[in-house]
MDTraj code that builds the backbone (N, CA, C; nanometers):
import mdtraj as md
import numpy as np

residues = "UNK UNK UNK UNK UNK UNK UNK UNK UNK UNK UNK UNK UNK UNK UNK UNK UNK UNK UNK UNK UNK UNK UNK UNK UNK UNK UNK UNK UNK UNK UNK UNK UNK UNK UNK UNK UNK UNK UNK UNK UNK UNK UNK UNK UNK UNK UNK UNK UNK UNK UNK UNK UNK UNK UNK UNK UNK UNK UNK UNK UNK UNK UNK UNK UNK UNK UNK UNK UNK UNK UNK UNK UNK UNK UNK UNK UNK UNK UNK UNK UNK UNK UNK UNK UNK UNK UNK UNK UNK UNK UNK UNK UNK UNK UNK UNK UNK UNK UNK UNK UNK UNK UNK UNK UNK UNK UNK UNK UNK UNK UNK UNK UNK UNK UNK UNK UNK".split()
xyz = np.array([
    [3.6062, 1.6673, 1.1962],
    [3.5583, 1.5314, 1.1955],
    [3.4602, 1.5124, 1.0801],
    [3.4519, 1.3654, 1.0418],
    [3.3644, 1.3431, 0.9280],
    [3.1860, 1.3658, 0.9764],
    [3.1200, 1.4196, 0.9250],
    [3.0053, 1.4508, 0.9502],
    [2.8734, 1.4485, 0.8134],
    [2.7689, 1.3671, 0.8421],
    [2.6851, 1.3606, 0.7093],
    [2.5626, 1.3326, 0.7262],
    [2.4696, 1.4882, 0.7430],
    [2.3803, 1.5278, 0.8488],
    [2.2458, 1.5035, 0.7189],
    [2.1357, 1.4335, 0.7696],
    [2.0230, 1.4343, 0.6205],
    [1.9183, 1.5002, 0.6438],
    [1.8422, 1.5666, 0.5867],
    [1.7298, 1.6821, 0.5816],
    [1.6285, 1.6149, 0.5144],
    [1.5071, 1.6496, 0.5140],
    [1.3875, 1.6601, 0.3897],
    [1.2944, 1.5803, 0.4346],
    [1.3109, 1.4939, 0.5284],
    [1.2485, 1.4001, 0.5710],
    [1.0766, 1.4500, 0.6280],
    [0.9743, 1.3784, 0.6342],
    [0.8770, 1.4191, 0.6865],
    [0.7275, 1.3706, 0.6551],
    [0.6300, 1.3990, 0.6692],
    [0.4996, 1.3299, 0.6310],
    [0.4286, 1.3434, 0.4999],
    [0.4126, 1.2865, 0.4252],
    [0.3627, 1.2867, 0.2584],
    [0.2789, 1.2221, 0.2542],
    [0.1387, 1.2331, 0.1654],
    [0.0307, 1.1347, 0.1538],
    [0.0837, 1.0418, 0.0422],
    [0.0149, 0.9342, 0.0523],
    [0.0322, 0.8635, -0.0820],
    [0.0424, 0.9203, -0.2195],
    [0.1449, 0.9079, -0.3045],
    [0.1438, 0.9535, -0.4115],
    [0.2166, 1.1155, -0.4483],
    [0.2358, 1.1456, -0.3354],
    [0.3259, 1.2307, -0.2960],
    [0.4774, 1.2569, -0.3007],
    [0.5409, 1.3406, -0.3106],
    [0.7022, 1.3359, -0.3132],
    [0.7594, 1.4550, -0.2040],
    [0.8873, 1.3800, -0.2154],
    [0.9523, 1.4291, -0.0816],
    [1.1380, 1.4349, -0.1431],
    [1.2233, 1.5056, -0.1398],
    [1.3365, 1.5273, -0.1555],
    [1.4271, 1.5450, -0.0097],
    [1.5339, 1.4274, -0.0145],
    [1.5926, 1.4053, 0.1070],
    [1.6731, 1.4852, 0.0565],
    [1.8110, 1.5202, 0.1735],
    [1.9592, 1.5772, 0.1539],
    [2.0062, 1.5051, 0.2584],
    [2.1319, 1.5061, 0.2121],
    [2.2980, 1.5162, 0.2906],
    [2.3920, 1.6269, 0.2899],
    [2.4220, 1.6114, 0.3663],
    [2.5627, 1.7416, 0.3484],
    [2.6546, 1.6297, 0.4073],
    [2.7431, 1.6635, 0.3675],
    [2.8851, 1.5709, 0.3834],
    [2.9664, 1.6846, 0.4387],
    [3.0636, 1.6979, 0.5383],
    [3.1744, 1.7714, 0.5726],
    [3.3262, 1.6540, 0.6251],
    [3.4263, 1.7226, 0.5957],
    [3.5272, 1.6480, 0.6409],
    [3.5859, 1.5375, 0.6009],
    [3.5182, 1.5273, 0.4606],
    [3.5755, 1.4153, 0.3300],
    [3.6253, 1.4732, 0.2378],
    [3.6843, 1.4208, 0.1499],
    [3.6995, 1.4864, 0.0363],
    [3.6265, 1.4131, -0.0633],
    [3.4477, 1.4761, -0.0790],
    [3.3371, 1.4285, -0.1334],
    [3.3718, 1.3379, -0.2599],
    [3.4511, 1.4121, -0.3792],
    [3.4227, 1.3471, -0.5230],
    [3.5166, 1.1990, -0.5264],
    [3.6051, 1.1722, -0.4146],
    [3.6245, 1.0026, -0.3523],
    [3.5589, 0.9136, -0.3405],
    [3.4328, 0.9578, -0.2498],
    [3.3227, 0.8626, -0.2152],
    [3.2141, 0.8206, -0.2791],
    [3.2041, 0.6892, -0.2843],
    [3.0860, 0.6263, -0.3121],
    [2.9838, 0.6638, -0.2335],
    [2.8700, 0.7436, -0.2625],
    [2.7718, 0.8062, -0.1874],
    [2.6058, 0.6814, -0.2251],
    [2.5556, 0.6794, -0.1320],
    [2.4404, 0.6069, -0.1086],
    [2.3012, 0.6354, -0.0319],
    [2.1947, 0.5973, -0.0371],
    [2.0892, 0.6247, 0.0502],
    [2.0670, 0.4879, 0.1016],
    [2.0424, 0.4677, 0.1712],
    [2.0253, 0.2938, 0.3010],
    [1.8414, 0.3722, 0.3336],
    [1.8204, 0.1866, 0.3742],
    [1.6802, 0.2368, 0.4040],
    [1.6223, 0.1556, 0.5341],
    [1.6153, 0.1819, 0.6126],
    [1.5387, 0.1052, 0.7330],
    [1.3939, 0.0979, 0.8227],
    [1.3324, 0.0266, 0.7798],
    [1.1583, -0.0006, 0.8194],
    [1.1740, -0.0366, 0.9771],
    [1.1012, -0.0053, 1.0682],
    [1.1419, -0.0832, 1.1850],
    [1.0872, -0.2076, 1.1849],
    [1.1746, -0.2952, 1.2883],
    [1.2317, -0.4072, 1.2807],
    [1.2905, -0.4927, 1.1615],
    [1.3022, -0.4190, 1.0684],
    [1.3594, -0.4967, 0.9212],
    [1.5352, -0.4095, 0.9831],
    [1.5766, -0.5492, 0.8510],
    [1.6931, -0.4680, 0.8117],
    [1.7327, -0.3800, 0.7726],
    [1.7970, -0.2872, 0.7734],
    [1.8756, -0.1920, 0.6873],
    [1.8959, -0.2259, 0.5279],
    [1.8893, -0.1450, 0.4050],
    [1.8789, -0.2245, 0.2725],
    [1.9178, -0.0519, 0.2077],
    [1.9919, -0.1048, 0.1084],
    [2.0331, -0.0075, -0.0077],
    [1.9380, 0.0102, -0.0970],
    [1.8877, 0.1488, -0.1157],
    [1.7806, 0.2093, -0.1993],
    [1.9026, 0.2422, -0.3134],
    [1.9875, 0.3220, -0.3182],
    [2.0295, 0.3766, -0.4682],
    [2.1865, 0.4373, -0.3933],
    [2.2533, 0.4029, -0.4579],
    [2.4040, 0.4449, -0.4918],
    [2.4357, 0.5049, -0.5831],
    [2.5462, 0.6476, -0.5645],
    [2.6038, 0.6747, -0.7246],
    [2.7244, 0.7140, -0.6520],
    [2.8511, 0.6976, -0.7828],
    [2.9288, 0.7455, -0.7894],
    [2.9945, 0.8784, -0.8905],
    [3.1052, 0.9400, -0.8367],
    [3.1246, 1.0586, -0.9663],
    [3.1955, 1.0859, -1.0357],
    [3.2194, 0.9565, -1.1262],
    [3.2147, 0.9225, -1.2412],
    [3.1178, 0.8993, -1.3273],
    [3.1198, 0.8332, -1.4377],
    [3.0357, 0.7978, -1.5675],
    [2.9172, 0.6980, -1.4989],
    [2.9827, 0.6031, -1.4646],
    [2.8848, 0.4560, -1.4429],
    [2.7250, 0.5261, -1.3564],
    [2.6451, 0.4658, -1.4535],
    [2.4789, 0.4493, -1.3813],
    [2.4693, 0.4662, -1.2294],
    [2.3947, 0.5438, -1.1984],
    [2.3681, 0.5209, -1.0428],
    [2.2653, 0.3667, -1.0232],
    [2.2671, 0.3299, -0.8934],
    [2.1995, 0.2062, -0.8370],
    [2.1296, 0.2409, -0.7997],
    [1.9969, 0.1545, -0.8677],
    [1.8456, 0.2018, -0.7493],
    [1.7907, 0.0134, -0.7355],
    [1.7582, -0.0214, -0.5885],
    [1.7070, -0.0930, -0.5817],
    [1.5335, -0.1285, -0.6858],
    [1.5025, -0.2398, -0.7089],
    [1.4442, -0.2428, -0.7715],
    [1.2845, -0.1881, -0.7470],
    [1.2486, -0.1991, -0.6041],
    [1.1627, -0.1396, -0.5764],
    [1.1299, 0.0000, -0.5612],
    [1.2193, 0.1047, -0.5747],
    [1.2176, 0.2332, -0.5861],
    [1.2396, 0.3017, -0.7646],
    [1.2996, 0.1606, -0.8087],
    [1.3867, 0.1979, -0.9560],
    [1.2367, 0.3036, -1.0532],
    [1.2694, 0.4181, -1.1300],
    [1.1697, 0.4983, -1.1668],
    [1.0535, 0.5927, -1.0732],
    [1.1009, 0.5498, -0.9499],
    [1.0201, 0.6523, -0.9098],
    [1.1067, 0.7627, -0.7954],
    [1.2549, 0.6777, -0.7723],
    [1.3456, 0.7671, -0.7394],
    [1.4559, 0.8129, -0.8031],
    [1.5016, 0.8973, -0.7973],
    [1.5935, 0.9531, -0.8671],
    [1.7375, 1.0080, -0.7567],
    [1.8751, 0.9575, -0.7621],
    [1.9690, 1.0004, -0.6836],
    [2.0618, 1.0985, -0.7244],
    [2.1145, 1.1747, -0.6962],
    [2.1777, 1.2720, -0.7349],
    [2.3169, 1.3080, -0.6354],
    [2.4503, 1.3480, -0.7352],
    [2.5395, 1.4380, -0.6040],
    [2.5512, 1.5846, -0.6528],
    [2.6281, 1.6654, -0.5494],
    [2.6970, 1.7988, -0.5989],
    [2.8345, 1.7933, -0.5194],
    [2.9278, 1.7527, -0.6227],
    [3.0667, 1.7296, -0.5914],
    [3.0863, 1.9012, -0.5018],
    [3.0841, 1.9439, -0.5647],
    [3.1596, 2.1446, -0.5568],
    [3.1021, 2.1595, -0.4450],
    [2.9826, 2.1431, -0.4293],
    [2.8798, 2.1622, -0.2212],
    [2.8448, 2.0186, -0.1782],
    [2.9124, 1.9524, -0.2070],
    [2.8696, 1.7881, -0.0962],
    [2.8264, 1.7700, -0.0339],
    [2.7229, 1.7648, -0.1565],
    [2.5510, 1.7325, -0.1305],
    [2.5317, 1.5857, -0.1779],
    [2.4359, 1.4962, -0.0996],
    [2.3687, 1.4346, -0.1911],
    [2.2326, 1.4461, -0.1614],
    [2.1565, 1.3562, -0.2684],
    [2.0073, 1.4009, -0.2805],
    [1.9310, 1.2512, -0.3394],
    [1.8304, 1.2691, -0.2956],
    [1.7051, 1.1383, -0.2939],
    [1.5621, 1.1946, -0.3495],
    [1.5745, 1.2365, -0.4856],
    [1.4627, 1.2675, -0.5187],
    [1.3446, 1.1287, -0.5325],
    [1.2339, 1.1617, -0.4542],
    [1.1320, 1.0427, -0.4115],
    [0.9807, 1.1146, -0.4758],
    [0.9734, 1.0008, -0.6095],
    [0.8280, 1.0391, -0.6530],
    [0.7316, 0.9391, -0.5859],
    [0.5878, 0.9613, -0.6505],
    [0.4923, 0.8839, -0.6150],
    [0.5055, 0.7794, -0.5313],
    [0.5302, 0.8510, -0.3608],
    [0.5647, 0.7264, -0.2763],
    [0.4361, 0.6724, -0.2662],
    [0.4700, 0.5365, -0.1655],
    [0.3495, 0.4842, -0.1779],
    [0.3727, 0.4306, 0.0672],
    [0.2920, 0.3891, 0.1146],
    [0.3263, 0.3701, 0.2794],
    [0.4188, 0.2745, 0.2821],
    [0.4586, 0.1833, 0.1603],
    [0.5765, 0.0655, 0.2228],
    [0.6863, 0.2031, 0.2212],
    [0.7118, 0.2613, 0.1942],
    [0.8081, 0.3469, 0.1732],
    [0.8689, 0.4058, 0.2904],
    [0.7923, 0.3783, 0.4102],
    [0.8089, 0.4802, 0.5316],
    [0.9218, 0.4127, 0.6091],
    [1.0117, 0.4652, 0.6456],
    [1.1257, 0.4298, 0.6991],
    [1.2109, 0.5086, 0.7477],
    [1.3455, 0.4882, 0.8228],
    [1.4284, 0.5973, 0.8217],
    [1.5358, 0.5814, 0.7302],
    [1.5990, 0.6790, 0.6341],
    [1.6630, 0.6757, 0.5431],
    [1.7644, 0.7463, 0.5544],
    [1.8898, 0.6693, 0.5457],
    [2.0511, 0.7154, 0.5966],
    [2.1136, 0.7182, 0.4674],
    [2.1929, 0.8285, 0.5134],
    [2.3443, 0.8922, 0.3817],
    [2.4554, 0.7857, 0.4269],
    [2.4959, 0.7378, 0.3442],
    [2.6451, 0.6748, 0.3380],
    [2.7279, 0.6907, 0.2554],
    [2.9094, 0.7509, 0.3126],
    [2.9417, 0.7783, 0.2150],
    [3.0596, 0.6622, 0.2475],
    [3.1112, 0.5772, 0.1168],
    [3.2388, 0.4855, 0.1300],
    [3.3660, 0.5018, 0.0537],
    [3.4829, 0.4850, 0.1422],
    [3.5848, 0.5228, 0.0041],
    [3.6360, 0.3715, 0.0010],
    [3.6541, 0.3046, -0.1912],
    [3.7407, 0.2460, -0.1552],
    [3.6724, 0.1083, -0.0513],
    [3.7740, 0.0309, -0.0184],
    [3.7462, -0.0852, 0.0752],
    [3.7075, -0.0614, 0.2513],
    [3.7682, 0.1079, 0.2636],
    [3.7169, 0.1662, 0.3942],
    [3.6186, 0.1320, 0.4824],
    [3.5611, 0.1216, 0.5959],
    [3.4434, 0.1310, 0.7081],
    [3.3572, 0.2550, 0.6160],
    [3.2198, 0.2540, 0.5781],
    [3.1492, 0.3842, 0.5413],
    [3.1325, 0.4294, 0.6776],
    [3.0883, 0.5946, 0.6526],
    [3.0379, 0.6913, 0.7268],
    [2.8853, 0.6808, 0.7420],
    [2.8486, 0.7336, 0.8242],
    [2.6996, 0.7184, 0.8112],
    [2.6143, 0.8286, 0.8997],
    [2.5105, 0.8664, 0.8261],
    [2.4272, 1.0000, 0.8831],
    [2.3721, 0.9120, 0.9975],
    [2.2723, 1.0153, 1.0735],
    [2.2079, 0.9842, 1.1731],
    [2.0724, 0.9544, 1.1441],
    [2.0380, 0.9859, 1.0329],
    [1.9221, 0.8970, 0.9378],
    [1.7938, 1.0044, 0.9569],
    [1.6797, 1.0265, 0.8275],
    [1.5836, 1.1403, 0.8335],
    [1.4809, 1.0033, 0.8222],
    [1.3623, 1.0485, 0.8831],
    [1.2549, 0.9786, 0.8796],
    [1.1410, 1.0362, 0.7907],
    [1.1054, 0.9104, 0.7121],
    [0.9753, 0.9239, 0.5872],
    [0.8585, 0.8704, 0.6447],
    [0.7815, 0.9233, 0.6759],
    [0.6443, 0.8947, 0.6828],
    [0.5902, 0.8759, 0.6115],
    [0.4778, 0.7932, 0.5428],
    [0.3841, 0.8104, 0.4019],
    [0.2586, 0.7688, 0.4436],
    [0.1470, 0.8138, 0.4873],
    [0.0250, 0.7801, 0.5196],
    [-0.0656, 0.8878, 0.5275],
    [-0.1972, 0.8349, 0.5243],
    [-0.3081, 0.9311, 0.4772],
    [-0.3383, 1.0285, 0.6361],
])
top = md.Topology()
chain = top.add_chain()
for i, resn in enumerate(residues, 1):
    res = top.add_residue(resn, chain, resSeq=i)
    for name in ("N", "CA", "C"):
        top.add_atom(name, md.element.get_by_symbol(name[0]), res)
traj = md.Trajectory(xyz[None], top)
């Protein structure tokens, strides 16, 4: 079964960094449009950064743009959320999505960011 479990998550002071993961199993990774989603409670759900693996730019929402960095590893299907100088709006739970195509995405069970003193 498709499975896309996220790690790294946890408590950081301001100004601090934190590196999420995914592992993806049961896709065939270098298909999917891979993503990080971001959810504050009671807000919506919202797209932090997308890439695909090909050429084209990865997507970073504008409020993270330069201080995160997204990454995949086609060969170990991985993805990754490198997170600099967070700041407390930042704290949320943050889900892997992977989409093929016009498909339903997959979706992790989401790692939680803390950011406070």
């Amino acid at each position: 079964q498709v499975q896309l479990v996220e790690s790294g998550g946890g408590l950081v002071q301001p100004g601090g960094s934190l590196t999420l993961s995914c592992a993806a199993s049961g896709i065939t990774f270098g298909l999917y449009y891979m993503s990080w989603y971001c959810q504050a409670p009671g807000e919506e759900r919202y797209l932090v950064a997308g890439i695909s693996s090909v050429g084209a730019p990865p997507f970073y929402d504008h409020s993270v743009k330069g201080r995160f960095t997204i990454s995949r590893d086609d060969v170990d299907k991985m993805l990754y959320l490198q997170m600099n100088n967070l700041n407390p709006t930042d704290t949320a739970v943050y889900y892997c999505q992977a989409k093929f195509g016009l498909d339903s995405p997959y979706w992790g069970q989401g790692t939680q960011v803390t950011v406070s003193t």
